[in-house]
N, C-alpha and C positions, 0 to 999 in steps of 0.2 A: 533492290534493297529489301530485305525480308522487314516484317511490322514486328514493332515494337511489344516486348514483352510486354504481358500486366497491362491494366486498363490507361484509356487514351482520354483526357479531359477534351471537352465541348471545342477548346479553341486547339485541338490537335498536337496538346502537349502529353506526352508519356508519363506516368507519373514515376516511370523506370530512372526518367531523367532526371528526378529532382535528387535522387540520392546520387554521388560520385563514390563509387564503394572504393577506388583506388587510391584516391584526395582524403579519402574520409569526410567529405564535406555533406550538407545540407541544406538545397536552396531554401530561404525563407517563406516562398510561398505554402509550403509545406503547413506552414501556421494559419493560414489564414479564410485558404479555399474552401468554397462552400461545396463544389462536388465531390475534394478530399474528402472532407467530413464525410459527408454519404455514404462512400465507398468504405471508410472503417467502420460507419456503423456495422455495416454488412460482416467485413471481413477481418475485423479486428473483435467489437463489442459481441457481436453475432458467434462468436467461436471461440475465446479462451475464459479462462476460467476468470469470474470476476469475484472480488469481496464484497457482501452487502451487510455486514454486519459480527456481531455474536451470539451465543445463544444464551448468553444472561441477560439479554434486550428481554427477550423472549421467552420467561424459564416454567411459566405455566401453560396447562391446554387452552387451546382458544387462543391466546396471548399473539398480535403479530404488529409487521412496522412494514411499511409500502418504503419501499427501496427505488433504485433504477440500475438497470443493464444498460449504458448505454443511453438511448434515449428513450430505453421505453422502460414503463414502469410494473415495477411488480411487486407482488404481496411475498410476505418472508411469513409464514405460520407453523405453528406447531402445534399438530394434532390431538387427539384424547390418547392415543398409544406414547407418544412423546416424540417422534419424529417430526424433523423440520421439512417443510415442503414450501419451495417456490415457484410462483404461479404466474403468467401475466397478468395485468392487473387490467383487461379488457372482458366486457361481458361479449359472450359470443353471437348474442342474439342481435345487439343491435350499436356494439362498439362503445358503449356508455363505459367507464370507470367500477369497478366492484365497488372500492370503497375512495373514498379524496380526504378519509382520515391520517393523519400522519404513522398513528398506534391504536392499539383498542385490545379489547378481548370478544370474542365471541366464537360460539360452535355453530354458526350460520354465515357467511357471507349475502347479503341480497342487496343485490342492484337496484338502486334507486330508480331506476329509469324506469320498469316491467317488473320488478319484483322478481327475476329469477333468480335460486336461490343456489349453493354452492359449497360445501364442505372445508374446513382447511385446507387439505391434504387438493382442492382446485375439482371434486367430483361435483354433476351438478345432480341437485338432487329433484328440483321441477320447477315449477312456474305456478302463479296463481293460477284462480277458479278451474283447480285440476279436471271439475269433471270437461270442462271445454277442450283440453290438453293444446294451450296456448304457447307450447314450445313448438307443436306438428308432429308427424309423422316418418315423416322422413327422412329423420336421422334417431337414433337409438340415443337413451342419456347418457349413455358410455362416449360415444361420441361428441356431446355437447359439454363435457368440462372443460375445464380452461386451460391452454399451453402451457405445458410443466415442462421447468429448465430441471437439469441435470445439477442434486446436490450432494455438498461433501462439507464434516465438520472436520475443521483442523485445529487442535488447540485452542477449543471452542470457539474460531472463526467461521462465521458462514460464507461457504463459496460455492459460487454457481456457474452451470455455461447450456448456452442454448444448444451445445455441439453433443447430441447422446451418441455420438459415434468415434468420439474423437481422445484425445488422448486423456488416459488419467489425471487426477491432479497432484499424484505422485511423477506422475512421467511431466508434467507441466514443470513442478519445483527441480527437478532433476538434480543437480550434486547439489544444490542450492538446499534442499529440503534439512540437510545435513547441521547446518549452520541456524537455520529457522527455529530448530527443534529446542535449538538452545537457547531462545527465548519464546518461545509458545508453549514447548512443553517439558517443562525444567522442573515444576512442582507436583507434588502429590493433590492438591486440588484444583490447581489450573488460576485462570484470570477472571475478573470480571469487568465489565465496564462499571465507572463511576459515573451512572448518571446516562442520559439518551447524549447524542453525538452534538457537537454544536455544526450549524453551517451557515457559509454566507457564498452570496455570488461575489466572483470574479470577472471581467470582463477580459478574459484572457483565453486563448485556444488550450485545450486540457493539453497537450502536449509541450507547449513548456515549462507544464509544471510534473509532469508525466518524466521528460528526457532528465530535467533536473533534479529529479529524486533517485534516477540510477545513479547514485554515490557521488554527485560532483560535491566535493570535499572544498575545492578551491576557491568557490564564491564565498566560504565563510569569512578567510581573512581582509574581503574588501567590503562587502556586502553587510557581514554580520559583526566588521571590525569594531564596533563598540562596545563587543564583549572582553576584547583584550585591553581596554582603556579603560572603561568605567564596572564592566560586569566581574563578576569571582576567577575570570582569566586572566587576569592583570599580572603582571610578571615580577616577580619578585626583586627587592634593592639590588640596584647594579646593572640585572639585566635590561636591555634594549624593549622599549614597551611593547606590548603586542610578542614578544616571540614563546610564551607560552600558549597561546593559542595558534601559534605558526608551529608548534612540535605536535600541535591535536592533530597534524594532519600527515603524518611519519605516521604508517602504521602495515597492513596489508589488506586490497582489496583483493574482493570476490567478486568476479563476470560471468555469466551464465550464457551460454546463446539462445536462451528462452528471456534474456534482456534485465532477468533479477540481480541485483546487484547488492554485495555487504562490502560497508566499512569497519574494519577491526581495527580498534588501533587500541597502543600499548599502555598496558595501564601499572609500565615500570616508574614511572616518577611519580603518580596516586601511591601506589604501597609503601616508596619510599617517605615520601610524605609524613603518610600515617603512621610507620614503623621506625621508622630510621634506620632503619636496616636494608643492604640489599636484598632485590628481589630474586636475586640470584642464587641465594643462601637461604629462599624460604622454599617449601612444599610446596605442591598444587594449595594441600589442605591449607597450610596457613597464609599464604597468601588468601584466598576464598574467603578465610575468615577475618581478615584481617580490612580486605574492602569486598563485601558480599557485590552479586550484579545489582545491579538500581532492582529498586523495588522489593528487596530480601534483607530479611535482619542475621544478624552471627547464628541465630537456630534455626531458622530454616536451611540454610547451608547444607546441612546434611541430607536433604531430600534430593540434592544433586546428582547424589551417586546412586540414589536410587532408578530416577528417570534418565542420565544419561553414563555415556560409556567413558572413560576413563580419559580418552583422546580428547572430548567435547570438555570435559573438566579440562585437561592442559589449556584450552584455548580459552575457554571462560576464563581461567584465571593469568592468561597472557593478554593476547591480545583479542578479548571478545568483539563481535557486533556492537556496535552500537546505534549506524543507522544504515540504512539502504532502501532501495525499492524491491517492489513486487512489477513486474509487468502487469496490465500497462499505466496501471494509474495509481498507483499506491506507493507511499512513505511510511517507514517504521523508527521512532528515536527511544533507546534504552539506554539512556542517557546517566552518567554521571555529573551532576553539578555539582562544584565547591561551595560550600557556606565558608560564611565569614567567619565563623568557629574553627576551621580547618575540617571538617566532618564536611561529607557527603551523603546527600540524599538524590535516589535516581527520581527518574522521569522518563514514563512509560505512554506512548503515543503511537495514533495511527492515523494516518489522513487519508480521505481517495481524495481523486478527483475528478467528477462526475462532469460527461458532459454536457452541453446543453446550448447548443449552437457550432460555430466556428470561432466565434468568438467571445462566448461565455462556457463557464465553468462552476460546478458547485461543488465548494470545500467543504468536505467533513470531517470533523475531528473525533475520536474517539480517543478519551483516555482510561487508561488500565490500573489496577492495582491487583498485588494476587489475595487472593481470596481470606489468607492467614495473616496479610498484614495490619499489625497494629493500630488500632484507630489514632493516636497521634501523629503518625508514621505516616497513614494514610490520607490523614489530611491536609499533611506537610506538602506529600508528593501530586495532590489535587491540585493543590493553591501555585505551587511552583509550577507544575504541568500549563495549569490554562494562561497564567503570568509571561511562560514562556514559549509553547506550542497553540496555544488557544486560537481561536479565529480571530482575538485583538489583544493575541500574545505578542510580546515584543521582537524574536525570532519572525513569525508567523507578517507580521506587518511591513518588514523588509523584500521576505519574497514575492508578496502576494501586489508589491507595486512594480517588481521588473517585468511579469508575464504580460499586462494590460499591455506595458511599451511595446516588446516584441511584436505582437498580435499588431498591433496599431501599424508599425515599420514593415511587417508582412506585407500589407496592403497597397503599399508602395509601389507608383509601375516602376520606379529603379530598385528598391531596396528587395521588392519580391524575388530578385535573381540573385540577390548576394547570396552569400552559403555562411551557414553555420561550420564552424571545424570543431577537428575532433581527431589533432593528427599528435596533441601530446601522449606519447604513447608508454612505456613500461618497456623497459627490457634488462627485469630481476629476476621473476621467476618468483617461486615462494621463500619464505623465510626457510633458514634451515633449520629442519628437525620439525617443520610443519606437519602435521600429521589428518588434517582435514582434506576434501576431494574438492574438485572441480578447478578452473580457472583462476588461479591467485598471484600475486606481484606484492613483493615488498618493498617500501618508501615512499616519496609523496604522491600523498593523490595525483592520480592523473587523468585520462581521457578516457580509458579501455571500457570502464563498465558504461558509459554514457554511451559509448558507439556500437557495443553489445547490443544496446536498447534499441538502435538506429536501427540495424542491420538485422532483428527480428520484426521490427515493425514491417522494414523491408520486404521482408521473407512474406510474412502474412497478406501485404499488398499487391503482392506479387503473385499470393499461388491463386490456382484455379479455382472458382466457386463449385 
């Protein structure tokens, strides 16, 4: 019998085995194992592109925020030229920490430990009582700066990867990028954060909350069903309660085999709402204007057609994004909420999640507003944002208790063999007259972008170091 592809755990299990690509299943130990973990840091965190931020955190020189890749940490700075540089956050001399400030400003990094000293941009520039040259000999200072990841701004995202040989982070987003564009960079002056990110630990493996941000739409109506009861999704006289937020989930997902994932869904009964008219009978334009994306008032609207193409408007004003993942650890929500006035105000969010064990996790939340919006406007979508997405946002508070149970039932000597599924599957195809790329299906949520994510994780655990 030939050996088992991809790496062998301690007790001679494969880890080829815990995925069933034909079942579509997922053994749960998958959640829990401590040499798992290990192995993605290497071959997951170690190698794709990750988010650690934006670049209004950081929009002066000197300006930086210690982030993590992974489990290792590193410094996010921006130089006197203006470029952003990330660095690991270990000194070379003697493994000490550059800095254990969370932010700061400064054109010197110096290690507390020995004083050696370091540039933003990760160049080291020497060491105390120079005339002794207390760094040696033996290596040139070219050599003694600090490991520099591979970066890239997207829509003033910062994203980084340890992998300088490996693929772009255009080729990373691949038809997904298509879709992204259409909320990152939609305006003529971009987003900003409101504010440094909140975070809190979980006591939960980053991957289920990682697998659950590739578009699982379906846990809303049992999990988050008190939004159909008591929140602005309450269903109107007559209807059966709860089934307007049962139609949130009719729309069209996007699967990527790089595991990113968008839910679009239709935002024909919003216009009608607002209009009383079909939205069949309106233009891109006035539909757009009529309910702008979250985050945009009736005059910005027109910056649309500035920044995208004609096709991206069809679908902004059909059936846009609203939420999905990034592989591997990231959630985006561009959200429409109802007010009690009939008007809507969005809600613009982004979470990783960082890991930090096998069975801990660090949630960070960032939220956005774009840079032209109106200070009442923006305070509206602040307050409603962290109310709703925040680290003890009321959304936020429902998922962040089902990942600890998983993790906990991983551990299980019976329960670590169960499997996770992932066999409700699609077979729509795109809406017609779709005019976007990559992998898409119309009607309800189902399973395909979740198992996207599986099957890349796969991939990556799989190949060769």
């Amino acid at each position: 019998m030939s050996a088992k592809k991809g790496p062998v755990l301690r007790d001679g299990t494969a880890v080829a085995d815990l995925v069933d690509l034909d079942l579509q299943e997922v053994k749960l130990r998958a959640l829990s194992d401590q040499e798992i973990y290990e192995i993605e840091q290497r071959k997951i965190f170690g190698k794709v592109w990750l988010l650690l931020g934006h670049e209004t955190e950081i929009p002066n020189a000197g300006d930086y925020v210690q982030r993590h890749m992974g489990d290792d940490s590193v410094l996010v700075a921006r130089a006197r030229d203006g470029q952003v540089h990330v660095s690991l956050n270990v000194c070379p001399h003697r493994g000490m920490k550059i800095t254990t400030h969370e932010s700061g400003n400064t054109q010197i990094h110096t290690c507390i430990y020995h004083g050696w000293a370091f540039k933003p941009d990760g160049e080291f520039l020497g060491s105390p009582v120079a005339d002794q040259c207390m760094h040696g000999k033996m290596l040139s200072k070219q050599e003694l700066g600090l490991q520099k990841a591979r970066v890239t701004l997207y829509g003033g995202l910062i994203w980084a990867t340890w992998n300088h040989d490996g693929p772009s982070f255009e080729e990373f987003l691949g038809d997904t990028k298509w879709y992204y564009d259409m909320l990152y960079c939609r305006t003529n002056k971009g987003m900003e954060v409101a504010g440094p990110p909140q975070r809190f630990i979980v006591r939960g493996n980053w991957k289920t909350a990682g697998e659950q941000s590739a578009a699982d739409g379906f846990h809303t109506l049992t999990l988050h069903r008190w939004l159909g009861e008591v929140g602005n999704y309450q269903s109107d006289s007559g209807k059966k309660q709860g089934s307007e937020l049962t139609e949130e989930m009719f729309g069209a997902e996007v699967s990527s085999p790089h595991g990113h994932a968008l839910r679009c869904i239709d935002l024909a009964r919003k216009i009608k709402k607002l209009t009383g008219k079909d939205p069949s009978e309106l233009s891109v334009q006035e539909k757009l204007n009529a309910l702008p994306p979250p985050g945009m008032t009736p005059d910005m609207v027109e910056q649309l057609a500035q920044n995208l193409s004609p096709e991206q408007m069809q679908v902004m004003a059909w059936m846009p994004p609203q939420v999905g993942g990034m592989f591997p650890n990231i959630i985006f929500e561009f959200l429409y909420i109802p007010q009690p006035d009939g008007n809507v105000v969005g809600s613009l969010s982004l979470h990783t999640y960082v890991p930090k064990g096998p069975d801990k996790l660090e949630f960070t939340n960032w939220i956005f507003v774009e840079k032209d919006t109106p200070p009442e406007l923006r305070e509206k979508m602040i307050q409603q944002s962290v109310r709703l997405l925040g680290t003890s946002g009321m959304v936020e508070a429902d998922d962040s208790d089902t990942w600890p149970h998983m993790t906990l039932a991983a551990k299980g000597a019976q329960a670590r063999n169960r499997t996770m599924k992932y066999q409700a599957l699609y077979e729509t195809g795109a809406p017609e007259g779709w005019p976007g790329p990559g992998i898409v299906n119309e009607g309800f949520t189902k399973d395909d972008t979740q198992w996207h994510w599986w099957k890349y994780w796969y991939e990556l655990m799989m190949a060769e170091d």
